[in-house]
C-alpha positions, 0 to 999 in steps of 0.5 A: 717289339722293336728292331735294334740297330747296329752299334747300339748303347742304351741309357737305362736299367737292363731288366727293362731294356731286355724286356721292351727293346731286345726281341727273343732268341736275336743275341748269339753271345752275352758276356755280363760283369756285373756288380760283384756284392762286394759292398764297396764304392767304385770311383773314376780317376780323371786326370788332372793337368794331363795326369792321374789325378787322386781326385775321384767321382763315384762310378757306382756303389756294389752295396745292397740292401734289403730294405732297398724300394723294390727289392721285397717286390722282385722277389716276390715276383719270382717266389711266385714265379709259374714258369720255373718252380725251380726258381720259386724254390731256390728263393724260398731256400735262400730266404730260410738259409741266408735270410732276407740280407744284401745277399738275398736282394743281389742275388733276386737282382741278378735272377731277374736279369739272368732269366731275361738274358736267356729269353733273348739268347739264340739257340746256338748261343752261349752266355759268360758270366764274370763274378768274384768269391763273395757270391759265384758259389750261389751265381753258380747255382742260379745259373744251373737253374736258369740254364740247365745243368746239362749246358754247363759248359766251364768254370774259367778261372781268370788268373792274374798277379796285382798289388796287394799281400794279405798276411792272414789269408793266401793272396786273392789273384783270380776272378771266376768266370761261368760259361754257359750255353743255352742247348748243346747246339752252340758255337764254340771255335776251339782256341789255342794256347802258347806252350811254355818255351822251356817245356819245348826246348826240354822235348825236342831239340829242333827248331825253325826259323821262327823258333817254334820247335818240332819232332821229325815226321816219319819220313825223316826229313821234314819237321813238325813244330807246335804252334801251341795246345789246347786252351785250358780253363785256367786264363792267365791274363794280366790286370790293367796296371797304371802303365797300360795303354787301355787303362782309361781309369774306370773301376773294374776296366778288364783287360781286351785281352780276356774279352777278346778270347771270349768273343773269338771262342764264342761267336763269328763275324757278323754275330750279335754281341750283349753286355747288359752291365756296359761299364765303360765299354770294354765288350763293345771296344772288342767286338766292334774291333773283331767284326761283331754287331753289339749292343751295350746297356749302362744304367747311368749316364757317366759310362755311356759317355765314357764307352761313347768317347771311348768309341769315338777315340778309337774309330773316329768315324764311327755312328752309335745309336744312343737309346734311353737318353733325352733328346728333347725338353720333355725327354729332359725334364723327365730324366731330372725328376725320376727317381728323386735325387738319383734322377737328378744326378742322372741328369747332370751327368747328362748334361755335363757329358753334352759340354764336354765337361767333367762330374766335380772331383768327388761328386757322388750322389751321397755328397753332402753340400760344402764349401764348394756348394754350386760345383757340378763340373768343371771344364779345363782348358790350356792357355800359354802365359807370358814365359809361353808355358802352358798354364791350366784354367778351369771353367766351374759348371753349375747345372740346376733343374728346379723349376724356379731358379733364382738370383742367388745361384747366379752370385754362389757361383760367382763366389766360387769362381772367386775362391777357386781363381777360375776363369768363369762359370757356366750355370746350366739351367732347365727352366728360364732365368730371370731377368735379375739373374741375368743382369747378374750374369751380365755385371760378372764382367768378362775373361780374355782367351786369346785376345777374344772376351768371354763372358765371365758367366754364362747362363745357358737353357738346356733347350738350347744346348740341345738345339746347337746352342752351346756356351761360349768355351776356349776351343783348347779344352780337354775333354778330360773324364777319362783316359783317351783311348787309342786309335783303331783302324776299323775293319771292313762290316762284312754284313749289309744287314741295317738292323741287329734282327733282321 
């Protein structure tokens, strides 16, 4: 099995990521947000002229089904499991208690996964899972299972006030979050809490120079003040609102405050830290911040791009080893044809994500063709008018993979950029042109950014773009899928080691 560098993001589905690429015992803390069940879609807002936009693109879709392709197999894989008779008999309960549902199929989901999650846990090592009412209840039994009673550690409830009153229930304000360790030789760095100020002005009278308040000592003449207490299993941490300086618009972002905590309780410098459901890169944020190694898996291109910017935004001269996405025409052309058509939105996200353009408003992969049709990104750019103010232009992205690509395409884009009043097009194409096509490309005519010409429409192989060779586009384009996020100043790496596992 193969060592894993340092700072590591990997394109793919976790189960088969943790099974080939990341060694037994090699991770010293795991924290996961997986999908809730919640039986809803999750949708980025990107901005829009500098500003939140309404707009959205479907992030990813916490909706499961029995009748799903594969989800009959796993279970039966762990029914028929030999290692763990626990496990075979909690599914063969499930399955006679809440029958062969969504639930059933998440929950033989997250089994699978949390059984490879312990195999590459160290000893020492503790895992913290983050889930919601729909299904913690039965996470928690699972997790019992998989881990051992014995290593429970804590339920932590993460509290926090958001919009939203319910009028037939009391208001829904926390999230769950099951801590567990893999034996009783784990790491643990005791954390303290704040005291409430008022408590403190209540029991002692005295305090110092930096308002912190004490009782007298025994010899009469010095002072003790409590810098704070215990921490408890109750986290009161507030939830990004549309205000804060984090928020990068990805559904289901958490605060850097919860996952600082955890990390800092859980692990020391220099230690490995896993999140198997990266999202847009929250875990890896803090750990690179707070002098950990980390690895980050996503399954879909979209949020390796937003952790990867979000990387670079905050340590501009950081280097991330990118696994899983292609890195030449073969590795390409594979990506466009797996799994049908989730393969193929896969890869135009991909390819979106090296222009630095962004997925259309409301792009999702159950989006039927309309109007717009021809519309798989766009890429927006400044340009100061006449009465100097600045003016936004789009730039309209159409990215094909079919094996034969043909003239019409070429003239539904140009339709396109005619109704939408865009400045060109960009038709991103994995096989050759033909030469009708590109005639038709040439005859679109050209646009002006700066007194400099660029052709109005452009075809452009992906072997090229992945050789160097990029479009022509104004050098004032934002890159405009998120947020951007802020700055860092990166600490020192106190560990020499190359890789993770050495």
């Amino acid at each position: 099995m193969n060592n894993v560098e340092n700072r590591t993001l990997f394109f793919g589905d976790n189960l088969d990521i943790l099974k080939e690429k990341i060694p037994s015992e090699s991770v010293d803390l795991i924290y996961l947000d997986p999908p809730f069940n919640s039986n809803r879609a999750y949708n980025i807002l990107h901005k829009n002229n500098g500003e939140d936009s309404p707009s959205q693109i479907e992030a990813f879709n916490d909706t499961w089904n029995w009748n799903t392709i594969g989800v009959q197999e796993n279970f039966n894989r762990l029914v028929e499991n030999k290692e763990n008779i626990k496990i075979s008999d909690l599914m063969i309960g499930l399955e006679k208690v809440i029958g062969k549902n969504g639930t059933l199929a998440y929950l033989s989901m997250m089994t699978t996964r949390l059984i490879e999650l312990k195999r590459v846990l160290k000893s020492t090592g503790s895992i913290y899972l983050h889930c919601d009412p729909s299904a913690s209840h039965y996470l928690k039994i699972v997790m019992d299972i998989i881990f051992g009673e014995e290593n429970f550690v804590n339920e932590i409830i993460w509290s926090y006030k958001s919009g939203g009153i319910s009028q037939c229930s009391f208001s829904r304000k926390h999230d769950t979050i099951l801590f567990y360790s893999k034996t009783n030789k784990y790491k643990f760095n005791l954390q303290k809490e704040s005291r409430d100020i008022s408590e403190l002005k209540k029991k002692y009278k005295q305090e110092d120079e930096k308002g912190h308040y004490g009782q007298m000592k025994k010899d009469g003449k010095k002072y003790y003040f409590e810098d704070g207490v215990t921490m408890r299993d109750v986290w009161e941490i507030p939830i990004l609102n549309q205000l804060s300086k984090e928020r990068l618009g990805y559904p289901t972002q958490k605060p850097e405050a919860l996952l600082e905590r955890i990390i800092k309780a859980s692990s020391n410098e220099g230690d490995i830290v896993l999140d198997p459901f990266c999202g847009c890169g929250t875990t890896v944020a803090v750990s690179e911040r707070l002098n950990r190694k980390w690895i980050g898996i996503d399954i879909t291109p979209l949020a390796i791009n937003v952790i990867r910017k979000r990387m670079v935004d905050h340590y501009p001269n950081i280097k991330i080893n990118l696994d899983g996405l292609p890195k030449d025409l073969d590795g390409a052309k594979m990506l466009a044809e797996q799994c049908g058509i989730n393969g193929r939105f896969d890869f135009q996200y991909w390819i979106l994500s090296l222009i630095n353009a962004r997925p259309a408003p409301n792009k999702s992969k159950n989006q039927k063709k309309g109007k717009d049709y021809g519309i798989d990104g766009i890429i927006r750019y400044n340009e100061t008018d006449i009465n100097f103010k600045n003016e936004y232009k789009d730039i309209i992205i159409s990215v094909k993979s079919g094996k034969n690509p043909k003239s019409p395409e070429i003239r539904d884009l140009r339709g396109v950029i005619e109704n939408r009043n865009a400045s060109g097009g960009i038709y991103v194409t994995l096989y050759p042109p033909t030469n009708d096509m590109l005639k038709e490309a040439t005859l679109s005519g050209t646009y002006k950014y700066q007194n400099i010409s660029i052709p109005k429409l452009q075809i452009c192989l992906v072997e090229d773009i992945l050789n160097g060779i990029m479009p022509l586009i104004p050098q004032s384009q934002e890159i405009n899928l998120c947020k951007k996020a802020e700055k860092v100043e990166i600490k020192e790496d106190k560990s020499k080691q190359k890789s993770l596992f050495e």
